[in-house]
KOLKERO-77016 format. One record per residue (C-alpha): x, y, z. Coordinates in pm, 1 decimal, decimal comma. Layout:
residues N
px  py  pz
X  Y  Z
...
This chain:
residues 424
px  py  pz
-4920,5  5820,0  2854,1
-4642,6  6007,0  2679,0
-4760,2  6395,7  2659,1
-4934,5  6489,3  2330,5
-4779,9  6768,3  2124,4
-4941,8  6995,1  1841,1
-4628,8  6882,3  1677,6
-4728,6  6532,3  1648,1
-5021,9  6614,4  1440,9
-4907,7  6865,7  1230,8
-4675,3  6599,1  1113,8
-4912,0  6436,3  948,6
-4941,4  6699,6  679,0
-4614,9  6560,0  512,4
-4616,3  6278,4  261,7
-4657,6  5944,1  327,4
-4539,0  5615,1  199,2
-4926,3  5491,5  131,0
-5299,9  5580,7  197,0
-5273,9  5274,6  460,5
-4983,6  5352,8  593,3
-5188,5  5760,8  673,3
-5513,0  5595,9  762,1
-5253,1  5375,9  1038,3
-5089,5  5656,3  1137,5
-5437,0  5831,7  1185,0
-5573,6  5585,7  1374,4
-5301,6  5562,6  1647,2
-5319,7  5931,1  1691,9
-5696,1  5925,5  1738,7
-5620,7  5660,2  2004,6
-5317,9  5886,9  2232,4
-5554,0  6154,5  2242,4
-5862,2  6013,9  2332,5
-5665,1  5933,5  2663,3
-5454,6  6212,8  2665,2
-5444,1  6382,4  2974,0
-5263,0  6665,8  2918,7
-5489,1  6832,4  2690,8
-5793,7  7030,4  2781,3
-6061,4  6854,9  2621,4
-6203,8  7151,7  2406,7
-5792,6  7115,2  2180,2
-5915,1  6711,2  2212,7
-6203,1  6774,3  2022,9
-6061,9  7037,4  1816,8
-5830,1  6796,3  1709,4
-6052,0  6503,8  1684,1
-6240,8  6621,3  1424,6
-5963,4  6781,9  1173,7
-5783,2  6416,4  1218,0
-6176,5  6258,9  1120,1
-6203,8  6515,3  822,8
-5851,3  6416,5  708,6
-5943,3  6012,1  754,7
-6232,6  6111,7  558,0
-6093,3  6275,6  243,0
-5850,7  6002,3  205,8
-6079,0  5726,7  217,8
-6354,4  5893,1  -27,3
-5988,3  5970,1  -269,0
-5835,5  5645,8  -238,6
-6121,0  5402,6  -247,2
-6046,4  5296,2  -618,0
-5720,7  5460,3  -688,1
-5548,2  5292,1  -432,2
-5696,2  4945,4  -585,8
-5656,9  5052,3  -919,7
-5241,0  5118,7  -838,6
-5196,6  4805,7  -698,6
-5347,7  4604,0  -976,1
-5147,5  4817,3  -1219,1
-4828,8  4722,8  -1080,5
-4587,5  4478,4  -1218,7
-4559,8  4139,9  -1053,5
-4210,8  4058,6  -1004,7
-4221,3  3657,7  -900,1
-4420,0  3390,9  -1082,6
-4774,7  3406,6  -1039,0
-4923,6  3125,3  -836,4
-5204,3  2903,2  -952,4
-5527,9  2809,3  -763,1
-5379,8  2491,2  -624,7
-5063,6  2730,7  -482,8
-5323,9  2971,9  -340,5
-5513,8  2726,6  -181,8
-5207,5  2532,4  -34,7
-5077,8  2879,3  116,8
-5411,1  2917,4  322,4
-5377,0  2583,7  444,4
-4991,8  2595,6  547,9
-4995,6  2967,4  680,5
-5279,4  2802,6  947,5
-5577,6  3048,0  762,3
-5832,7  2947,9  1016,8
-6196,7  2834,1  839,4
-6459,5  2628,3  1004,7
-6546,4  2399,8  689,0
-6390,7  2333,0  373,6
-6315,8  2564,2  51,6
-6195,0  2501,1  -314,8
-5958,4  2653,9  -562,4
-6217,5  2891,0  -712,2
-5987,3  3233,4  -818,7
-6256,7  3467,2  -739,2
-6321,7  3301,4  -396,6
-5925,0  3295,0  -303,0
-5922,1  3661,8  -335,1
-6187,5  3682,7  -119,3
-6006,0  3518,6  163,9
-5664,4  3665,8  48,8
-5762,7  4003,0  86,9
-5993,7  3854,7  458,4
-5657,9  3703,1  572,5
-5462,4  4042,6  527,2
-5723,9  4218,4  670,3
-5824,7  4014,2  993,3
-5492,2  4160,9  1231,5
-5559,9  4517,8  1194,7
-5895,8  4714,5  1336,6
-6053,7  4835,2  974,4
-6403,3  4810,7  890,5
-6479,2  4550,0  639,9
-6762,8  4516,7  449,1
-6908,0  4184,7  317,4
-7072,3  4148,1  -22,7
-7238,7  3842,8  -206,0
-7571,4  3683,3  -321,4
-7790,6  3566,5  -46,8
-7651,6  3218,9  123,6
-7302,0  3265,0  -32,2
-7170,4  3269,9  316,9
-7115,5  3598,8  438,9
-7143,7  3534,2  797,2
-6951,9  3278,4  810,5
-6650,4  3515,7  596,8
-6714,0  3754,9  911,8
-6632,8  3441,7  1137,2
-6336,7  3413,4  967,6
-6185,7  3772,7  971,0
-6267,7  3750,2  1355,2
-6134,6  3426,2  1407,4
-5773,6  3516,4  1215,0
-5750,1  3835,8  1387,4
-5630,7  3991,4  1725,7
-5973,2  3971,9  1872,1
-5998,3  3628,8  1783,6
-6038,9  3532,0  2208,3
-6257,0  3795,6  2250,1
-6681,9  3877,9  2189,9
-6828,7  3816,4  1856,8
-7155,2  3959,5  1803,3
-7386,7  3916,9  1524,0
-7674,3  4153,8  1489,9
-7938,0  4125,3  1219,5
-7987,4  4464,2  1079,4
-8338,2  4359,8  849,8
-8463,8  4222,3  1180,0
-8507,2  4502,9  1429,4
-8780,9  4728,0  1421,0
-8654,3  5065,7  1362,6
-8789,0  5209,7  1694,8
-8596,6  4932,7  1903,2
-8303,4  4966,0  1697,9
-8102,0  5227,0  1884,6
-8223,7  5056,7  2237,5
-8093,8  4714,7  2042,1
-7776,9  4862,8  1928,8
-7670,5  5114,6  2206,4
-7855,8  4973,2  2506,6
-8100,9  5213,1  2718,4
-8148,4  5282,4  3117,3
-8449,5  5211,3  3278,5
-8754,5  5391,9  3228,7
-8607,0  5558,9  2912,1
-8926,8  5444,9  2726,9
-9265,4  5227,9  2805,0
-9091,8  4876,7  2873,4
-8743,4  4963,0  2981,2
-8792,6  4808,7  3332,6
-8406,3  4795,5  3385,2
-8096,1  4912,5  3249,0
-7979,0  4704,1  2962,1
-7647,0  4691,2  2750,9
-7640,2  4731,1  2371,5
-7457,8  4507,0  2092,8
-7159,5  4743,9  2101,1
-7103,3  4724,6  2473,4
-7154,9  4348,3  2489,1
-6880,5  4339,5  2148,3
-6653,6  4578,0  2323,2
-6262,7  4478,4  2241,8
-6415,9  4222,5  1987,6
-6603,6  4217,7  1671,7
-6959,1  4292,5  1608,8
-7106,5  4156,6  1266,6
-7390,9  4374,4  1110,5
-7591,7  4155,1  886,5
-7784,4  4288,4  634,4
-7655,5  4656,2  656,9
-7827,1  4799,8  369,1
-8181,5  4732,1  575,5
-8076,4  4941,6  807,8
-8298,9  5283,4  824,4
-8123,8  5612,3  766,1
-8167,5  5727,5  1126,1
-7998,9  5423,4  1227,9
-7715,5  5491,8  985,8
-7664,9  5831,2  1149,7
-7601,2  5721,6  1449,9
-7389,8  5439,4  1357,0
-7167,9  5701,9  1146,3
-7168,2  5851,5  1477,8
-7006,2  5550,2  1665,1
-6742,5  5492,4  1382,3
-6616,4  5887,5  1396,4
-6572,9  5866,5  1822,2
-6602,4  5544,3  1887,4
-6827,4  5629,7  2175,3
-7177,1  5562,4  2232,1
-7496,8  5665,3  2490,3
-7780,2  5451,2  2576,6
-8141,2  5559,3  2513,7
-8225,2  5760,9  2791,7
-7883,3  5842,1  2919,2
-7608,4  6139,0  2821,6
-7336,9  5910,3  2987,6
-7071,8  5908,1  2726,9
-6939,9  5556,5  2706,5
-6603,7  5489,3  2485,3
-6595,6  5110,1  2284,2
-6356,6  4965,7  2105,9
-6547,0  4728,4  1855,4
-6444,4  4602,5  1495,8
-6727,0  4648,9  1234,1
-6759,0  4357,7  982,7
-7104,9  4458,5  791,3
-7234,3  4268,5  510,9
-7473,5  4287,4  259,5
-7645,2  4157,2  -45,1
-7757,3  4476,7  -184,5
-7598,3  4686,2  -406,2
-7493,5  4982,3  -176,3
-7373,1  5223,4  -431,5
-7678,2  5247,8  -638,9
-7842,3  5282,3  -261,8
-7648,8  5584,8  -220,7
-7721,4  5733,2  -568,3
-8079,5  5700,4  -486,8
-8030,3  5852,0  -153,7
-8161,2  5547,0  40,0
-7797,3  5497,9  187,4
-7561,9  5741,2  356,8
-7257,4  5764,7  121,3
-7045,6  5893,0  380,6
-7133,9  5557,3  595,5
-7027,5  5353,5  282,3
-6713,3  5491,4  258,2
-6635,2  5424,0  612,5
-6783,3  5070,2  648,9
-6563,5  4957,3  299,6
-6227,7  5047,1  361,6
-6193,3  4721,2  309,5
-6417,7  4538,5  86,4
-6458,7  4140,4  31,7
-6700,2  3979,4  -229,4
-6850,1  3611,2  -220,9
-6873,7  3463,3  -556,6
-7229,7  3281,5  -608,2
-7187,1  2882,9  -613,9
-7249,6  2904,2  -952,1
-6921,8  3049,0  -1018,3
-6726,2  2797,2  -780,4
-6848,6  2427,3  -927,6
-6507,7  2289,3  -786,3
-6679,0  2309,4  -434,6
-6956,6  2148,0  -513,4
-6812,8  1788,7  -456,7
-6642,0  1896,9  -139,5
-6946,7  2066,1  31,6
-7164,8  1793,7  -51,0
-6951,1  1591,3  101,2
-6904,7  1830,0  411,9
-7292,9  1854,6  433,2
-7337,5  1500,9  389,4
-7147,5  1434,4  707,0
-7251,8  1715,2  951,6
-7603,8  1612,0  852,3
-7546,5  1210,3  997,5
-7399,1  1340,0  1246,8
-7692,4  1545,6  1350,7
-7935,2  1336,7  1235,8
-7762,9  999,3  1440,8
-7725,7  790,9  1150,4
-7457,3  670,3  844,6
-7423,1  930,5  608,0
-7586,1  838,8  296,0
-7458,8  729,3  -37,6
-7578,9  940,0  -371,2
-7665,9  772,8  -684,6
-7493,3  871,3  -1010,4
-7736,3  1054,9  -1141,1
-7759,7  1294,2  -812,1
-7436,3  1347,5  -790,3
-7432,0  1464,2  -1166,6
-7762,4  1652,0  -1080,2
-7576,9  1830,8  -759,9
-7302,3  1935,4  -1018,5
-7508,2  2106,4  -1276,2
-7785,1  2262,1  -1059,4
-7746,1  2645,1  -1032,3
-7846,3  2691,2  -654,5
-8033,3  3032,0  -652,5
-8021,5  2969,6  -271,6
-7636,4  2912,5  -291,5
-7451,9  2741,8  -16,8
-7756,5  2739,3  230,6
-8001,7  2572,3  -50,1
-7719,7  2323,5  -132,0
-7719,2  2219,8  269,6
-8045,2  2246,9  300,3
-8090,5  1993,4  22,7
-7825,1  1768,0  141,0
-7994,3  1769,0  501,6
-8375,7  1651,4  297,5
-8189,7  1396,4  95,8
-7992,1  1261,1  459,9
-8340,0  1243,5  623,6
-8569,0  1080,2  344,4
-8354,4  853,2  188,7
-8259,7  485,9  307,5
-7896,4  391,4  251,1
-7832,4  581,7  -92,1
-8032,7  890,5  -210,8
-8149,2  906,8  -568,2
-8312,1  1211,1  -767,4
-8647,4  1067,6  -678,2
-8569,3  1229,1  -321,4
-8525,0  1601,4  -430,9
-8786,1  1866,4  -414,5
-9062,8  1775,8  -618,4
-9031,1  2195,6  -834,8
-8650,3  2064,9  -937,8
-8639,6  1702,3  -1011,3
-8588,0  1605,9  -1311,4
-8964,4  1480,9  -1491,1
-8995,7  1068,6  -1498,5
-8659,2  1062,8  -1332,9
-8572,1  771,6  -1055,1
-8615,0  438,6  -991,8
-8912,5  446,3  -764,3
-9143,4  229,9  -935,4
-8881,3  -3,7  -1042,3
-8776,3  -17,4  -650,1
-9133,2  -92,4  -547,1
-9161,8  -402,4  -788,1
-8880,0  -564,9  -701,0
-8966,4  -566,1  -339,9
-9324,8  -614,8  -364,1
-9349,9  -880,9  -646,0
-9277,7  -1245,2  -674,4
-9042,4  -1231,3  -991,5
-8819,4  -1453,1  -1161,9
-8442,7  -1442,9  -1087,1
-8462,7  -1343,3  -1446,5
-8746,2  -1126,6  -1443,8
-8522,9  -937,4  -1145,9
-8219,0  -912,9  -1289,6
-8378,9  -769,2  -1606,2
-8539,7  -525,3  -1397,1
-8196,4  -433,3  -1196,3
-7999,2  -360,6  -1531,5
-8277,1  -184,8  -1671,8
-8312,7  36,9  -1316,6
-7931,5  79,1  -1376,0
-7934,2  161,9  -1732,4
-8167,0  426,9  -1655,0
-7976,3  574,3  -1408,9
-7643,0  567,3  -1608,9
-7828,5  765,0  -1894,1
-7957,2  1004,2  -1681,9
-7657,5  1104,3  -1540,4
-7454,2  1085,3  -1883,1
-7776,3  1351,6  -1959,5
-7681,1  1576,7  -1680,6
-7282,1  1583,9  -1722,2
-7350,2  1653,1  -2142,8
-7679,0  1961,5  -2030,5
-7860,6  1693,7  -2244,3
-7632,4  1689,7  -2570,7
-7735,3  1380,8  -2715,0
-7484,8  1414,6  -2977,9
-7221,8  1460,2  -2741,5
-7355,3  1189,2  -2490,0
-7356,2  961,1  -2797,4
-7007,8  1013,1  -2856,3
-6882,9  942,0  -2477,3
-7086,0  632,0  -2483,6
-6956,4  526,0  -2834,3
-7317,4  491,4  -2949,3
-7531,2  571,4  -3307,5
-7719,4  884,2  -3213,3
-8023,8  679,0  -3318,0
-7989,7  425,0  -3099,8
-7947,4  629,8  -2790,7
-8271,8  832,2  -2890,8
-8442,0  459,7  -2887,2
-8269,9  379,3  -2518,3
-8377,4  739,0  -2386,7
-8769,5  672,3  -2523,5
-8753,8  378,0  -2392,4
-8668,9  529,6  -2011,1
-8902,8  811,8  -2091,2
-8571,9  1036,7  -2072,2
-8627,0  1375,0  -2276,9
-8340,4  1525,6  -2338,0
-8477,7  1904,3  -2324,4
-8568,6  1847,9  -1948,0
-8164,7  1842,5  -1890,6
-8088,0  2104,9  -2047,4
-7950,4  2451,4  -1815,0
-8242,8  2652,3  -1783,9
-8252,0  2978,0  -1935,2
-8237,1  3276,7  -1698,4
């Protein structure tokens, strides 16, 4: 290791070219002296902490000017449109387990994830609950560096807060009632990797202290133990609280936020993404028949309109969650008949239509009347879902007199009101 000189920090009191380009330059300084061995350790720790108070300030001063300057500047080349975005993911080799549409607000997201995956900053992880966040921390890990290296995910809602430290940092044995042996923490077992903290903003404030502590040194000490041990671990934390208003109210350290968001990625909702739709259905569709061992199913019109228009408080894990119900209970092609009783559509499917034509001895006539009736059913229910029950509008797509289609409707027992978006 080259020696160390007071020189070298001192230059970092002169201007530079951008606040990532000083948080960089930081960083790698941190790093020569926590090995340096020409130093006595008392200048290393001197030092050490002006270079954290420094790393500090510029974070807490450029966490929105720095995005404000950047969307303020003038784009020289043509912007590119969704399709463009999405094609550059594909052909720069953007690894993603899955598949992902041309929603704007969901190509930032992995824009900004792809830039940020090679270097070692924190990144925090925001979004609606089931949008996906895990699997954006997958991602980040999976295009970086560290990419061959540990990845481990840690629940923050799900510790108890007297086993988190022991969870987090490890312990030695007989550190407390039940530590029979020594035992390594999340951060030594994600040590040169990434370690995922789900859930961050469930995390107790003594837990955050300490975990401020780990980001500042990047050292740790098991429960029971004053062995210093040094980790190098990328943070990815997520949440789907609003950790701002947290820190107003005091119920989350605001000089932990800071540090964890030096970068910061947000999930859109499904909701906001309906392009998707088609292509995770699809996705779902197929992982579930594989994992089920059987054909993946068809959907009936009317589903697939239903699928389209439903607002999925749940979000992506509601929407596989429903595909995996519809894979298991339906025979060949799944109709809204098979969907959670508290969001089907009322008198919607062909059940009872199905059951008669199996059960009874019709007529080729009686049957076929039956079949186009089953089918004009369907057809008008899903004409109800793609219109959010205009019938005016549905009338004119159908090239039909308004009355008429009210007469079709009663006759299916289709109400128009009962596909229409609900009202939040």
């Amino acid at each position: 290791m080259a020696k160390v000189k007071i020189q070298d920090v001192e230059a970092l009191d002169g201007g530079t070219a951008s606040y990532g380009g000083a948080i960089e330059k930081i960083e790698i300084m941190r790093s020569m002296l926590r090995w340096a061995n020409e130093l006595e350790r008392s200048q290393i720790d001197r030092l050490l902490n002006q270079l954290g108070t420094l790393r500090e300030d510029l974070l807490r001063l450029s966490h929105t000017e720095r995005f404000a300057s950047l969307a303020s500047e003038p784009v020289a080349r043509k912007p590119q449109s969704n399709r463009e975005r999405h094609a550059g993911l594909v052909e720069r080799e953007f690894v993603f387990e899955g598949v992902f549409g041309e929603s704007p607000k969901l190509l930032d997201a992995f824009e900004i994830a792809e830039k940020a995956a090679p270097t070692n900053l924190p990144v925090l992880i925001d979004g609606e609950s089931g949008t996906g966040k895990e699997l954006m921390a997958k991602v980040i890990h999976a295009n970086g560096a560290r990419a061959d290296k540990p990845y481990v995910s840690v629940n923050c809602g799900a510790i108890p807060e007297n086993l988190l430290e022991s969870e987090l940092f490890g312990h030695v044995k007989g550190a407390f009632t039940g530590a029979s042996s020594n035992r390594a923490g999340r951060f030594e077992s994600a040590d040169q990797g990434t370690i995922f903290l789900d859930e961050i903003g469930e995390m107790p404030l003594i837990g955050q202290v300490k975990l401020l502590r780990v980001l500042q040194s990047a050292e740790i000490q098991r429960v029971g133990s004053d062995e210093v041990i040094n980790v190098d671990t990328r943070i990815v934390a997520a949440t789907n609280r609003d950790l701002k208003k947290m820190c107003a109210e005091g119920t989350f350290r605001e000089d932990l936020y800071y540090r964890l968001s030096v970068i910061n990625v947000t999930l859109p909702a499904l909701r906001e993404r309906p392009d998707e739709i088609p292509l995770l259905v699809e996705f779902f569709t197929d992982e579930a028949a594989e994992s089920l061992g059987r054909r993946p199913i068809e959907l009936s019109r009317s589903l697939r309109a239903f699928l389209k228009k439903y607002e999925y408080p749940g979000n992506i894990r509601e929407l596989r969650n429903m595909i995996f119900r519809l894979s298991c209970l339906a025979e060949g092609t799944a109709g809204l008949e098979h969907l959670p009783e508290e969001i089907r559509p009322q008198g919607s499917g062909r059940k009872a239509d199905k059951s008669r034509l199996e059960h009874e001895e019709l007529s080729l006539a009686e049957t076929k009347r039956l079949a186009s009736d089953a089918a004009e059913k369907e057809y008008l229910e899903a004409g109800l879902f793609e219109t959010g029950g205009n019938v005016t509008e549905l009338a004119k797509r159908l090239d039909l007199n308004r009355a008429h289609l009210q007469t079709l409707l009663k006759k299916h027992g289709l109400k128009s009101k009962e596909f229409r978006p609900r009202k939040n």
